[in-house]
C-alpha positions as CSV (number, residue, x, y, z in Angstrom):
1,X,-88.4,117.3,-19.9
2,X,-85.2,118.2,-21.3
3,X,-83.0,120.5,-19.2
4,X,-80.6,123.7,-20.0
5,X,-76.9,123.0,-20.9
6,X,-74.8,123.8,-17.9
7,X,-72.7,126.5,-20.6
8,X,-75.8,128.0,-21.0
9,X,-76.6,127.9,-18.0
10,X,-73.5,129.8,-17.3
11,X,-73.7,131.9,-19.9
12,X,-77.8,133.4,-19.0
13,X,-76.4,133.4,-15.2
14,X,-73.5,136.1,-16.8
15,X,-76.0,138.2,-18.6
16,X,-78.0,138.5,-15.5
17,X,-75.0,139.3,-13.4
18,X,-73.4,141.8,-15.8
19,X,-75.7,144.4,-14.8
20,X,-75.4,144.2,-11.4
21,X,-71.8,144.0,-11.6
22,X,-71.6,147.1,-13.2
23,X,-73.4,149.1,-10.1
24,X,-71.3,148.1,-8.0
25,X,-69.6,150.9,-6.1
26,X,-65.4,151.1,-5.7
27,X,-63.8,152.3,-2.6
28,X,-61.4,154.3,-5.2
29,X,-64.6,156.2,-6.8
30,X,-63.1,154.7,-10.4
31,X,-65.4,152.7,-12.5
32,X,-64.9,149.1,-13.2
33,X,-63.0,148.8,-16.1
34,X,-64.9,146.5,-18.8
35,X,-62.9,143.5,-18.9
36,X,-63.3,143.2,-15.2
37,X,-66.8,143.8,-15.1
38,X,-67.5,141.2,-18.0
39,X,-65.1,138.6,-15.8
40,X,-66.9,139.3,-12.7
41,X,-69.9,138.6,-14.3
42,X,-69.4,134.7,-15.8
43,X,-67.2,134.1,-12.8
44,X,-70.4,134.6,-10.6
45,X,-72.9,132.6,-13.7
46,X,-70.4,129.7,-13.6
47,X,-70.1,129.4,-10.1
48,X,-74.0,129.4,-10.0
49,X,-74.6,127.2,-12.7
50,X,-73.9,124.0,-11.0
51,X,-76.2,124.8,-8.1
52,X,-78.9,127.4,-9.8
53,X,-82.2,125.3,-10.5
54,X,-82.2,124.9,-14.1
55,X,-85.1,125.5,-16.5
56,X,-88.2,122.7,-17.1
57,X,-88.9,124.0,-20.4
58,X,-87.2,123.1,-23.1
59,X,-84.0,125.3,-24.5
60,X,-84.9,128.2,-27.4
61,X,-85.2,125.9,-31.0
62,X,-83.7,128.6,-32.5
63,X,-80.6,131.3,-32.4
64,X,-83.2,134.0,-33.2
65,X,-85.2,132.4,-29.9
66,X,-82.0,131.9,-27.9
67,X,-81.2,136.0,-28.7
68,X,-84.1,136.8,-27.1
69,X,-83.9,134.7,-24.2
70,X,-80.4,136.4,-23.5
71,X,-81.9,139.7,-23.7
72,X,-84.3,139.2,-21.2
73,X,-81.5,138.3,-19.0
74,X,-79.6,141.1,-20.1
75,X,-82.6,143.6,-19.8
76,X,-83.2,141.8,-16.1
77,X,-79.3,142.6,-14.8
78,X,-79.8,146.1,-16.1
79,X,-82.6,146.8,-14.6
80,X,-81.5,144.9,-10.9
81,X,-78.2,147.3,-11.7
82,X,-80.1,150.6,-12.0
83,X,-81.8,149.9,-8.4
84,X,-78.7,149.7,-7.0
85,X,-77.3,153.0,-8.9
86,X,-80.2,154.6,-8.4
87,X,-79.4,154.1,-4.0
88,X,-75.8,155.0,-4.5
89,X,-77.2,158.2,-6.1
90,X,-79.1,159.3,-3.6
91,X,-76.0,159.5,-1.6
92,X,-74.5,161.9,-4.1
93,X,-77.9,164.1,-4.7
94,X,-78.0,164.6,-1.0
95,X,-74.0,166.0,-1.2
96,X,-75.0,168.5,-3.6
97,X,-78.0,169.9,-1.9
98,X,-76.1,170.1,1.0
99,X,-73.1,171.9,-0.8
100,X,-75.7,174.3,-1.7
101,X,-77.3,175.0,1.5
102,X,-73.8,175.3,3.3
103,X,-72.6,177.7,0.2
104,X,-69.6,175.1,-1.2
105,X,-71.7,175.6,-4.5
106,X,-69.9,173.9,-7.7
107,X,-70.7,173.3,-11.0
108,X,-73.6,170.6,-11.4
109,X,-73.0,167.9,-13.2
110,X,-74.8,165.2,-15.0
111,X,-72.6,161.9,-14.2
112,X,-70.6,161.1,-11.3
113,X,-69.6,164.1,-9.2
114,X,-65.8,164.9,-9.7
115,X,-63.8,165.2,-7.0
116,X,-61.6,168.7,-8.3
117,X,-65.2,169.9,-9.4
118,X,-67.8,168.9,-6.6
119,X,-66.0,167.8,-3.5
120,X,-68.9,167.2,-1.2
121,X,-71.2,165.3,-3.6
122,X,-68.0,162.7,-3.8
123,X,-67.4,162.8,-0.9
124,X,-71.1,161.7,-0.1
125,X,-70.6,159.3,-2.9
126,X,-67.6,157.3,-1.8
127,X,-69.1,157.7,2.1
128,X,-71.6,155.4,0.9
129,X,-70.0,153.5,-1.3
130,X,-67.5,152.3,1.8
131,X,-71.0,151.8,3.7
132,X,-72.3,149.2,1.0
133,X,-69.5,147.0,1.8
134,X,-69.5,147.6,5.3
135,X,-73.1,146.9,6.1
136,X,-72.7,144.2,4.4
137,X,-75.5,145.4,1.5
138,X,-73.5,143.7,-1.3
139,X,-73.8,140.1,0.8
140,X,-77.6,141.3,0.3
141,X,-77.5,141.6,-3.4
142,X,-75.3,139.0,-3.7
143,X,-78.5,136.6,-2.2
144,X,-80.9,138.7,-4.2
145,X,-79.2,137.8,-7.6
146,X,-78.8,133.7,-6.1
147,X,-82.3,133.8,-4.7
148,X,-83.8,135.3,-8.5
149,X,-83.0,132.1,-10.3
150,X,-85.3,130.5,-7.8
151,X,-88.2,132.8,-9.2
152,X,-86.8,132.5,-13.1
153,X,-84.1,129.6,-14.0
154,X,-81.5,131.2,-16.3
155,X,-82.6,131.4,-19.2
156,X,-86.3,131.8,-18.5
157,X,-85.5,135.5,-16.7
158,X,-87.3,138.4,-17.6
159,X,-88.9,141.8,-16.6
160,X,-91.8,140.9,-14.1
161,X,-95.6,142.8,-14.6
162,X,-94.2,145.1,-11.9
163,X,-91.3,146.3,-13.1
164,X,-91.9,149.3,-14.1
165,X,-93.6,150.2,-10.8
166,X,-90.2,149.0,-9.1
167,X,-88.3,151.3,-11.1
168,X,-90.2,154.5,-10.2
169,X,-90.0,153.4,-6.5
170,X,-86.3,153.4,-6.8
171,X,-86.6,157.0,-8.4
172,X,-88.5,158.2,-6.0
173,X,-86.2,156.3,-2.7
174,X,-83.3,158.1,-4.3
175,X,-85.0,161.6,-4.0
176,X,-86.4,160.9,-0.6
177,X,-82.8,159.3,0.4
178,X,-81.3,162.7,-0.6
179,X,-83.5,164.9,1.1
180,X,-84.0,163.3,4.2
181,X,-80.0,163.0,4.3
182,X,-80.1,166.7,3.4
183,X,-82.7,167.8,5.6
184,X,-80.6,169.1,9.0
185,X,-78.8,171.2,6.3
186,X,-82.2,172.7,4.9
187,X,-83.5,173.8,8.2
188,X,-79.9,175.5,9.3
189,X,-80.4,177.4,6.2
190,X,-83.6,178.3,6.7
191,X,-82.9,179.5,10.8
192,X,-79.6,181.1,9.6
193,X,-81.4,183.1,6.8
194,X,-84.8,183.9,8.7
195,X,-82.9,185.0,12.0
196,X,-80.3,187.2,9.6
197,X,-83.6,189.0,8.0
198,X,-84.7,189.7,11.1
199,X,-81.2,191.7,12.0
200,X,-80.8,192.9,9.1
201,X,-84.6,194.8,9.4
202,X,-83.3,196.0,12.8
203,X,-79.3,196.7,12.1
204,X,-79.6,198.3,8.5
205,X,-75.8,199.4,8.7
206,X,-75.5,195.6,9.2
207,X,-73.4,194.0,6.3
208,X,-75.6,190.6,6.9
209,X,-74.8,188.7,3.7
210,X,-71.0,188.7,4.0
211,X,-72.1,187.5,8.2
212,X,-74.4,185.2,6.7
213,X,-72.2,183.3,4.3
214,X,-69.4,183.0,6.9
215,X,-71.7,181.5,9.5
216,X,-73.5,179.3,7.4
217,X,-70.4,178.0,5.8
218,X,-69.3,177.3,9.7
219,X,-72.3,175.8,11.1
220,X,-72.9,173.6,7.8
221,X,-69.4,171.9,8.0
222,X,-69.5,171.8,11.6
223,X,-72.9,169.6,11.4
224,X,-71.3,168.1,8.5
225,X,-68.8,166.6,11.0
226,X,-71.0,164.7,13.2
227,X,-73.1,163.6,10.6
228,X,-72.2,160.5,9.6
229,X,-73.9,158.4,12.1
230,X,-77.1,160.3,10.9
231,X,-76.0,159.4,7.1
232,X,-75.3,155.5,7.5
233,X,-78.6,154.8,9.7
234,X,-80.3,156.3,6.4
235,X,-78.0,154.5,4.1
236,X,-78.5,151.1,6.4
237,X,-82.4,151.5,6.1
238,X,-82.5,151.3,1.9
239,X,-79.8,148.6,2.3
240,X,-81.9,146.6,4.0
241,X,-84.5,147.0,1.3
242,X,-82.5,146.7,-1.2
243,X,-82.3,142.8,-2.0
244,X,-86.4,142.7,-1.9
245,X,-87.2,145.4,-4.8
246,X,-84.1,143.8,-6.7
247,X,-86.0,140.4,-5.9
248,X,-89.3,142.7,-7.4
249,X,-88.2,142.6,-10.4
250,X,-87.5,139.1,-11.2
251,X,-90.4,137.4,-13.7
252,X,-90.5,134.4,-15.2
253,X,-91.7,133.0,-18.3
C-alpha cells in the first residue's frame, strides 16, 4: 500500500503538535508568542517524521480530502492542549479561592490572572507552571504526543468515541485540583469564623470583624508558607495522569 510523504508527514505531525505547544506553561507567566509556537510545533513534526509509523492507507485523493484530514489533526492538538490548560488552571482556580478565604480578595477575571490585579492566583499559576518542568510532566507529554502516532499515523488522527468524556474529566480534575489545593484554607475560615461567632455572642462590646480579618489574613499567609509541599504532591499526582487522558483522546481512522 502506498505510504504518506515524509512532508506530509511533517506537516500532520505540526498540526498535532501546535496545540499542545500552545499549553505549554512559561517560567515568565508570558504567552508564547505565535511565530514561536508555530516553529515549535514543525520542529517537533519534522523531527518525528522520520521515525513516526506512517499511515497504511492511502494519502487524501483530494485537497478538499487532505483539508479535512489536517483538521482532524488540528482539532486532535487542541483538544490534547486544553487538557493540559485545563491542569494548569486548576492551579490558578485554587489561588483565587484561597485569596478569598484569607481576605487578599481582587477583581476576578476571566483569562490568566494578572499579576498587579490578582497576585495569589499568579502566583499559584507560575508555582505550577515551574512544577511542570520540574517533575518532569512535559517529558510526559512529550511521550504522550510520540506514543499517539502509534494509535493514529499522522494524517489518520482524529477525536476518539471518548473524547468528549475525556474532556469533562479534565473539567471536572481542574475543579477538584482547585479545591482540594484550597481546602486547608476553607476549613481555617470556617474555625476562624465559627470560633469568632461564638465571642462575638459572649463579648458583644467585641469589635470581632476588624479581629477577624486581621487574623485570618495572618493565619492564611502563614499556612500559605508552608504549603508548597502540600501543593506540588497534588500538582505531581495529575501530572502523573496527565500523558494517559492526553493518550485518551487519540482515535484513528
Amino acid at each position: 500500500m502506498p505510504t504518506w510523504e515524509p512532508v506530509l508527514l511533517a506537516v500532520m505531525g505540526s498540526l498535532r503538535a501546535l496545540g499542545l505547544v500552545s499549553a505549554l506553561p512559561t517560567l515568565a507567566g508570558k504567552a508564547i508568542p505565535a511565530v514561536l509556537r508555530v516553529a515549535l510545533a514543525v520542529c517537533l513534526g519534522g523531527l518525528l517524521a522520520g521515525v513516526a509509523p506512517a499511515a497504511t492507507i492511502p494519502p487524501p485523493a483530494t485537497l478538499a480530502d487532505l483539508a479535512i484530514s489536517a483538521l482532524h489533526e488540528l482539532l486532535l492538538g487542541l483538544a490534547m492542549g486544553l487538557v493540559i490548560r485545563a491542569l494548569l488552571s486548576g492551579a490558578e482556580l485554587a489561588g483565587r479561592i484561597i485569596a478569598g478565604e484569607v481576605g487578599l480578595i481582587a477583581a476576578p477575571g476571566f483569562d490568566a490572572p494578572v499579576p498587579s490585579q490578582e497576585p495569589l492566583p499568579s502566583f499559584l499559576g507560575f508555582f505550577a507552571g515551574l512544577m511542570f518542568f520540574l517533575l518532569h510532566a512535559h517529558e510526559g507529554v512529550l511521550a504522550a504526543y510520540a506514543r499517539s502516532f502509534d494509535i493514529a499515523p499522522a494524517g489518520t488522527g482524529r477525536l476518539s468515541g471518548e473524547a468528549a468524556g475525556t474532556l469533562v474529566a479534565a473539567v471536572v480534575a481542574l475543579l477538584e485540583l482547585a479545591l482540594r489545593m484550597a481546602a486547608p484554607f476553607i476549613a481555617l475560615n470556617f474555625l476562624i469564623t465559627t470560633g469568632f461567632a461564638i465571642l462575638g455572642r459572649a463579648v458583644p462590646k467585641m469589635n470581632v470583624f476588624i479581629l477577624s480579618v486581621s487574623l485570618r489574613s495572618l493565619l492564611g499567609l502563614t499556612l500559605l508558607a508552608g504549603a508548597g509541599t502540600l501543593f506540588a504532591r497534588h500538582l505531581d499526582v495529575e501530572f502523573q495522569r496527565l500523558p494517559w487522558r492526553l493518550l485518551e483522546l487519540v482515535g484513528s481512522r
